[in-house]
N, C-alpha and C positions, 0 to 999 in steps of 0.2 A: 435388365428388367424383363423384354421381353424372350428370353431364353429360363427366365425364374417360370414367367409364367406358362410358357411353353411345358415346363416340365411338369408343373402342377396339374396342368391340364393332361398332360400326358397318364402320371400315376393317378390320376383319378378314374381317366376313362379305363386305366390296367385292372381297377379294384373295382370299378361297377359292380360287376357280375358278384366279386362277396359283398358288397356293400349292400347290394339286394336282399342275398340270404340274410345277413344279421338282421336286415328289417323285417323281413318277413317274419323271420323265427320271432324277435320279438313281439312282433302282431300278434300270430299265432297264440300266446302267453300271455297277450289283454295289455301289451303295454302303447297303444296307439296314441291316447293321449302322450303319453313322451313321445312319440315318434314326429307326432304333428309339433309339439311345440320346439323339436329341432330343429324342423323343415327340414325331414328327411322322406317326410312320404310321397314328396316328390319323384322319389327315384322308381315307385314301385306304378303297376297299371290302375288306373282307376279302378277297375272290375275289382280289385283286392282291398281299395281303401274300403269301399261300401261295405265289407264285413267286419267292419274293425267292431263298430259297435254291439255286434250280436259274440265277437268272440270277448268282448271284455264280460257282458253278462255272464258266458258261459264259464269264464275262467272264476266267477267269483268263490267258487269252493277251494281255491286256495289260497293261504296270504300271498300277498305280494312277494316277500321273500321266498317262498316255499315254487312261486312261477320264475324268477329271477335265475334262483339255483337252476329249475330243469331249461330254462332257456340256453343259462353257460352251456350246459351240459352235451343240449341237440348242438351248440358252435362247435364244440371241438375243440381237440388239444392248447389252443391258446386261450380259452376263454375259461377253460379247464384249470390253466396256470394261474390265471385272474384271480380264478376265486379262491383257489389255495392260497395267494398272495393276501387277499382281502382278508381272508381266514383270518388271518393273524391280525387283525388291525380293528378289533372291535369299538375301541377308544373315535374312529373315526364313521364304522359305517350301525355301529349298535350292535350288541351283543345277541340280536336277534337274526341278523343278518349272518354275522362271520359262523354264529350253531351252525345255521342251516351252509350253509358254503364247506363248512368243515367237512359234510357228508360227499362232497364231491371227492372220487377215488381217481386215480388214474389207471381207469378198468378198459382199455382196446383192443382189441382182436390183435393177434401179430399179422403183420407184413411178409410176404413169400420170402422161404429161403435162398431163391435163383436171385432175387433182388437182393438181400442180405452180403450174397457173395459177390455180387459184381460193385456193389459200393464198398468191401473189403480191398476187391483186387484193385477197384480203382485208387482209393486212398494210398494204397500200402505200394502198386507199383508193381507187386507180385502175385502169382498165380495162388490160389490159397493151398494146394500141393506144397509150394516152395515151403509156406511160413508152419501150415500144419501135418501133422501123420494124421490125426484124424477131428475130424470137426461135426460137432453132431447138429445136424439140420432143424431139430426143432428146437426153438427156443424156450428158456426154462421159464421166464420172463419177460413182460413184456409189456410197456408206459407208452406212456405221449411222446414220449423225445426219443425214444429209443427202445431195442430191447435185445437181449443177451443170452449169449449160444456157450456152449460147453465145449473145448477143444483140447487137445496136447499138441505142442510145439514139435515141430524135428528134434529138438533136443531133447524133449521127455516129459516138460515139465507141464503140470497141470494148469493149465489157465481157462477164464471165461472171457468170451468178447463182445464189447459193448458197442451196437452198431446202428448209428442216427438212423432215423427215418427219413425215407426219401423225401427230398423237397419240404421238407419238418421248418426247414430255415426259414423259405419263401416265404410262405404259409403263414408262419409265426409274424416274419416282418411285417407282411401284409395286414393283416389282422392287427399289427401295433398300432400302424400307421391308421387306419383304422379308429381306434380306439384313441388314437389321437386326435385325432378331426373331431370324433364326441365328445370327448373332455372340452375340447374348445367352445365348441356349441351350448356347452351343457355351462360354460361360465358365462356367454353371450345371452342367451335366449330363457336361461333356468338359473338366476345369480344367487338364488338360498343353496346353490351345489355348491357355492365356494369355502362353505362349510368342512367339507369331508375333500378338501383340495383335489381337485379329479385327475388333472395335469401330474398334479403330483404322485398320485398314485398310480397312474399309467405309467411314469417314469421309472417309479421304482418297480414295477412288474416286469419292464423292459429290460431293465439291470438285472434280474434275477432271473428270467427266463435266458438272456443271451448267455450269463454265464452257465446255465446247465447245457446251452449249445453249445458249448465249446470247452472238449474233450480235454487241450492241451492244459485248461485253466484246472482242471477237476485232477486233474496230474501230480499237477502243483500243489495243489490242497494238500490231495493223498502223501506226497512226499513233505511234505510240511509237519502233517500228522508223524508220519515216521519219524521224523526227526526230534519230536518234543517225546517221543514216546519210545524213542533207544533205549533207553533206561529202566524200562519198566517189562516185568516179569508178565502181568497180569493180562495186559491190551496187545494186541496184534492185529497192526496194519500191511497190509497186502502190499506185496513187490509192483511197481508196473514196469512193464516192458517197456521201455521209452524209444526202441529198436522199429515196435508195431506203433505208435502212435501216432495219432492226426487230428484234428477239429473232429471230426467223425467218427473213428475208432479209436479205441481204448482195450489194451489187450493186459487184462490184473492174473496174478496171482487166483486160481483158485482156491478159495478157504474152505476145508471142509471141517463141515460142525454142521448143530441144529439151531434151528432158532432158537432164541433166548424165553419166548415163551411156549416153549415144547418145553411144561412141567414134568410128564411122564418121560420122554426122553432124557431129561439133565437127570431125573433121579434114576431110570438103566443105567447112565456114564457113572454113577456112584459119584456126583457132585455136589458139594451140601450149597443148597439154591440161596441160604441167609448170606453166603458168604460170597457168591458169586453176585450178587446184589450189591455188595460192600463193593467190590471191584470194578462194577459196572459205573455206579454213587461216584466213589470216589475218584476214578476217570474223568469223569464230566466236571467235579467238582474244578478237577485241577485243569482242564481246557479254561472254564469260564476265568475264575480266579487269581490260576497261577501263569496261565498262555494267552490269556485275552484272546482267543480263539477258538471255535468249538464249532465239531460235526451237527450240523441244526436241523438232521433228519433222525432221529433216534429211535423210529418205529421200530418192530421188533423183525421187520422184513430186511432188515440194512444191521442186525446185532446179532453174532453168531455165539454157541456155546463150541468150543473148540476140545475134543478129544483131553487134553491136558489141560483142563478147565481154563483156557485163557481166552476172551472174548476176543471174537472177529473183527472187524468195521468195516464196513461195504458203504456204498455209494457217498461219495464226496464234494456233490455238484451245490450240495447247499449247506454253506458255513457262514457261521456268525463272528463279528469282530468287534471287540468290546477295547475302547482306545481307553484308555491311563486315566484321563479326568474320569472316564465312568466307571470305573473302577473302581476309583477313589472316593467317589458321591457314594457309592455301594456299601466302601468301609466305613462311610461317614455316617450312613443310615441307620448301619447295623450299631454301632458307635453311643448317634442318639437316641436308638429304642434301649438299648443297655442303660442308660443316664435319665431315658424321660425326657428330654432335652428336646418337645414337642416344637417349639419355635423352631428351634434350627432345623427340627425334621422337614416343618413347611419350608424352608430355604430350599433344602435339597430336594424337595419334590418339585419345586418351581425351577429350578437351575435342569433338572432330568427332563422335566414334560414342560415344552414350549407352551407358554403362556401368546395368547398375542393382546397386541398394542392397545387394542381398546377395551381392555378386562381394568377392572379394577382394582387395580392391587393389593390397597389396605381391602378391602372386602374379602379380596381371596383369601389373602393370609390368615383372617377373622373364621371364614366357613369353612377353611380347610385345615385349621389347626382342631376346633371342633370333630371335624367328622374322623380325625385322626387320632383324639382324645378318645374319642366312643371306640374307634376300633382295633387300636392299639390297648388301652387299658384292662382288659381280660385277660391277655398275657403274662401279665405282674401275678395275677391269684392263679397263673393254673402250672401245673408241671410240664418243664420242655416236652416231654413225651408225648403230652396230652395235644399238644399244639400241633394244628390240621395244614399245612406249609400249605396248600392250594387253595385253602377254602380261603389264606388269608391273604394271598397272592392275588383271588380275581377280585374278592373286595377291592383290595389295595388299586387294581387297577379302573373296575368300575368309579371306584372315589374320584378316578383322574379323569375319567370321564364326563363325570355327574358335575365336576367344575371350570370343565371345557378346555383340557387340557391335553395337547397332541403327546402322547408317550412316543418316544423317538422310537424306528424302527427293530431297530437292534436289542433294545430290548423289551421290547415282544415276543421278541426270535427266543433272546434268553428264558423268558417266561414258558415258553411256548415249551420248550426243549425240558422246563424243569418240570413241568406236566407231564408231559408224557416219562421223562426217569424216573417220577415219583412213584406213576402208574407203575410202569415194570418192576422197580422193587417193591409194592406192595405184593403185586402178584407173587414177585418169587420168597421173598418174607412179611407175613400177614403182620408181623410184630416192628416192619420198618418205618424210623420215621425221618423225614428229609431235615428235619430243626438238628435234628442229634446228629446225624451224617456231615451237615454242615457247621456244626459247633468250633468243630478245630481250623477251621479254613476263615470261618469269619474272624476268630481271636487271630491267624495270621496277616488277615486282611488289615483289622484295628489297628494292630501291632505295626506292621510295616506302616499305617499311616500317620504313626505317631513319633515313629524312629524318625532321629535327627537328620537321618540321608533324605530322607523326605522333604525333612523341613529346608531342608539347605535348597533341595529342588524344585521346589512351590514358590523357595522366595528368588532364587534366580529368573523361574519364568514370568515370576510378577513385577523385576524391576526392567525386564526386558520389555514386558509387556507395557511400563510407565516409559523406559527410554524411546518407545516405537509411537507412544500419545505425545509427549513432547516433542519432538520432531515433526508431527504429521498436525498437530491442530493450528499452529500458525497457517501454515498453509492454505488450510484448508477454511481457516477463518479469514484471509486473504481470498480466496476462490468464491468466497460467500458474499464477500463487501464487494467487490468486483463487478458480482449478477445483479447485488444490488441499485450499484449504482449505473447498471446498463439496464437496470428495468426488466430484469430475466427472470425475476421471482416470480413463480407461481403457483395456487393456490390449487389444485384440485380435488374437486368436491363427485363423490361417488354417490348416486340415485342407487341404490339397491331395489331393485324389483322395480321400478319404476316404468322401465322401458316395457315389460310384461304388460302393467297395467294400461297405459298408453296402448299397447298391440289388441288387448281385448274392449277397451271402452269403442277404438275405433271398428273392430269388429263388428264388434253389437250395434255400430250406430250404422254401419253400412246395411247389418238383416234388416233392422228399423227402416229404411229409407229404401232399401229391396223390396219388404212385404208394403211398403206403401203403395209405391208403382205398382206391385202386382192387383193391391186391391182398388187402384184407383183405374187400371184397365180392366177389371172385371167390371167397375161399376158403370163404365163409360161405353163399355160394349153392349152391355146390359140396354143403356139407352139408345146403342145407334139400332138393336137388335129392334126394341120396343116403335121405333120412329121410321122403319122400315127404309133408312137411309142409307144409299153406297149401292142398293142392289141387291140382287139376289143368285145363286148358283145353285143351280138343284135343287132351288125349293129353300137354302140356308141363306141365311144375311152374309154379305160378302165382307164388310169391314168386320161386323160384329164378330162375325165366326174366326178374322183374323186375329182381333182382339184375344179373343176366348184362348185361341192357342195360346198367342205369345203370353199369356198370363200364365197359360197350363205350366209350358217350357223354364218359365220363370222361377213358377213354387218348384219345380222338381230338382231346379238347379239348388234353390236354399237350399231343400228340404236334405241334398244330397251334403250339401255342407256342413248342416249341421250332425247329420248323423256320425261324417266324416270327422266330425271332432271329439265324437265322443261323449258330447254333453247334450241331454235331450231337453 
């Protein structure tokens, strides 16, 4: 225990110094009242609390959200990661919040090339002479995690290399950790955050940022992609040299082409843009679909047009996986929108988007077959054509929202991904539409989940799934009668917000019994002043004029506390 706390103590005093910055920057942005109700403004100097309240005045011309965003923004590349993470997760922080977070870019200055190459040679163990004939010093690109130089191998071949930012790791860690300590605070001291699970979403940030830290894993991907996509004439994914590889560098195949939204360009190459739409479409289709797998960066920075119309695929660090049951719920969707089959639709929206424990069940099923009737039922009078796949996508997702329902992460990502394909084939064909693109992928979807190989596999995991309850509830009903009758049962009962209100009634009764004192020594000095009692010093009453201070000392100590909180 004490070597635990040893070290706790240890990485805290390591983080001070950023644990400063985030507070200040958030000051800075008017957010003091959160800062006080962490008790984190402890960390910072007095001289900086006392402006909290003049910069929340000042911050008030922007929302909240709209100070939030530029605050990530002044942290830096981890807080950066944050909000793109957040981005996706509207269902949990509000659709007003992840807009504004969307706008966050990964726009930084690059890092010298003399640093570039001495974190090449050191990874790789060789001089960059050895591994290149020539490597061009300014990079073409350049993110939060990394950025990428143009080179040719000794042996000829055209490659680009992807090369972490120094100390990107630490930094990141530090800042998780971080960001952990707030989450904890923020379910201690702020228990209406338990809402938008804060733990939880720092968690999955930290999954998804470490995996873009590490090179060897994004390798993998890449070479995964190749593998499901041997077969295919239209996609082309890039070689990597697994020769130059490390956590840190990443040395691919150069693809040359244009971006996929360089209209004027695909029409120079003499490419018909409807068609390369369909290839692009139907790609992603068969990741999500037929691979449970898929590139979940799809901007048009990461999608090349290639010389012999075949698209590129560049950066790999962020993929979605979509496991079998969810797949399955997808077929099943599509399934009961085809049949009308509204009840069973609410089953599967409550089986996809976690419900929790204290919702009411019959009621959801009641409000949420409703709000499914209203927004499904237009579909039946209008032409697949006519049908807008986004506009009924973020309904669809707000609805899960509006009934307090966690949409699991993954597909978000999915979501996320089919927005933005949507976008880029409209752009390249104004007459595209993702219902008709997706027609024959959902009928294999239906299809496969209705084939007998299926049925045979559903009932296998199902009776597996009753041999594993059979086995396990004696036991466990044994484990329960056990505690029972040792008196081990028990009842825990959660105060929500309670502990807050406790912290401010005792607040307020302490300024109450502070301005008491202070005005019962002004009044009491007032008399020793008047009765000429204690003496005198230069002509001033000696008790009284001490009175007088310590009452001054007093009000300016509230006076400083309450400004310090923010609430006048």
């Amino acid at each position: 225990m004490a070597i635990t706390g040893l070290l706790r103590f240890w990485h805290t005093y390591k983080n001070l110094s950023r644990i400063r910055d985030v507070v200040n920057v958030f000051l800075r942005h008017g957010f003091g009242q959160v800062i006080e109700r962490l008790n984190l403004h402890r960390v910072i100097p007095l001289r900086k609390r006392l402006k909290v309240f003049a910069r929340n005045r000042r911050e008030e011309k922007h929302t909240v959200a709209e100070r939030l965003r530029m605050a990530f923004s002044e942290l830096g590349p981890s807080f950066i990661k944050l909000a793109q993470v957040l981005s996706t997760r509207p269902d949990l922080i509000t659709i007003e919040y992840a807009d504004e977070f969307k706008k966050l870019q990964d726009d930084v200055p690059s890092f010298s090339p003399d640093k570039a190459r001495e974190i090449i040679e050191l990874e790789l163990g060789l001089k960059i002479s050895e591994v290149f004939s020539q490597f061009d010093s300014n990079p073409i690109a350049a993110a939060s995690i990394a950025q990428v130089h143009n080179a040719v191998l000794q042996t000829g071949e055209e490659v680009i290399v992807k090369v972490q930012r120094p100390d990107i790791r630490e930094m990141i860690e530090t800042d998780i950790a971080i960001l952990s300590s707030i989450a904890r605070l923020m379910l201690k001291y702020i228990p209406e955050s338990k809402f938008f699970n804060p733990i939880g979403l720092v968690d999955e940030f930290a999954k998804t940022v470490r995996k873009e830290l590490d090179f060897v894993a994004e390798a993998k991907n890449a070479q995964r992609f190749k593998n499901n996509f041997k077969d295919n004439t239209d996609i082309h994914i890039p070689f990597i040299y697994k020769d130059y590889l490390t956590a840190r560098v990443l040395v691919m195949e150069r693809v040359r082409g244009i971006r996929i939204d360089d209209l004027e360009g695909i029409k120079a190459l003499g490419i018909d843009s409807k068609q390369l739409a369909r290839k692009g479409v139907n790609a992603y289709f068969k990741m999500i679909f037929e691979d449970g797998y898929f590139h979940a960066d799809p901007h048009p920075g990461n999608l090349f047009v290639m010389d012999d119309g075949k698209i590129g695929l560049m950066d790999f660090g962020i993929v979605g996986w979509l496991a079998p049951d969810v797949v399955d719920n997808i077929a099943g969707a599509f399934l009961a929108i085809l049949n009308r089959n509204f009840d069973k639709l609410v089953d599967l929206y409550i089986d996809m988007g976690i419900a929790s424990e204290e919702m009411d069940r019959e009621k959801l099923r009641k409000d949420l077959r409703y709000d499914l009737v209203v927004l499904m039922s237009p579909l039946y009078d209008a032409a697949i054509s006519e049908i807008n796949f986004p506009e009924y996508l973020e309904a669809s997702t707000h609805m899960m929202m509006k009934h307090g329902l966690t949409v699991p992460s993954e597909l978000l990502l999915m979501n996320r991904t089919f927005l933005i394909v949507d976008n880029l084939g409209r752009e390249l064909d104004p007459d595209f539409n993702l219902i008709v693109a997706a027609e024959p992928y959902a009928a294999k979807l239906v299809k496969r989940r209705l084939s007998p190989q299926r049925f045979i596999e559903r009932t296998e995991e199902s009776l597996a799934e009753i041999g594993e309850l059979l086995v396990d509830t004696p036991r466990q009903i044994n484990k329960l009668l056990r505690k029972t009758m040792r008196d081990e049962i028990r009842i825990k009962i959660e105060h929500i917000g309670l502990d807050n209100l406790i912290k401010d009634i005792d607040r307020s009764s302490n300024r109450m019994a502070f301005s008491v004192v202070v005005a019962a020594l002004i009044i009491g000095s007032s008399m020793l002043v008047q009765s000429d009692l204690g003496g005198t010093v230069l002509g001033f009453p000696l008790v009284g004029g001490i009175g007088f201070l310590t009452a001054f000392l007093l009000g300016i100590w509230l006076l400083i506390s309450i400004i310090r909180s923010g609430r006048m």
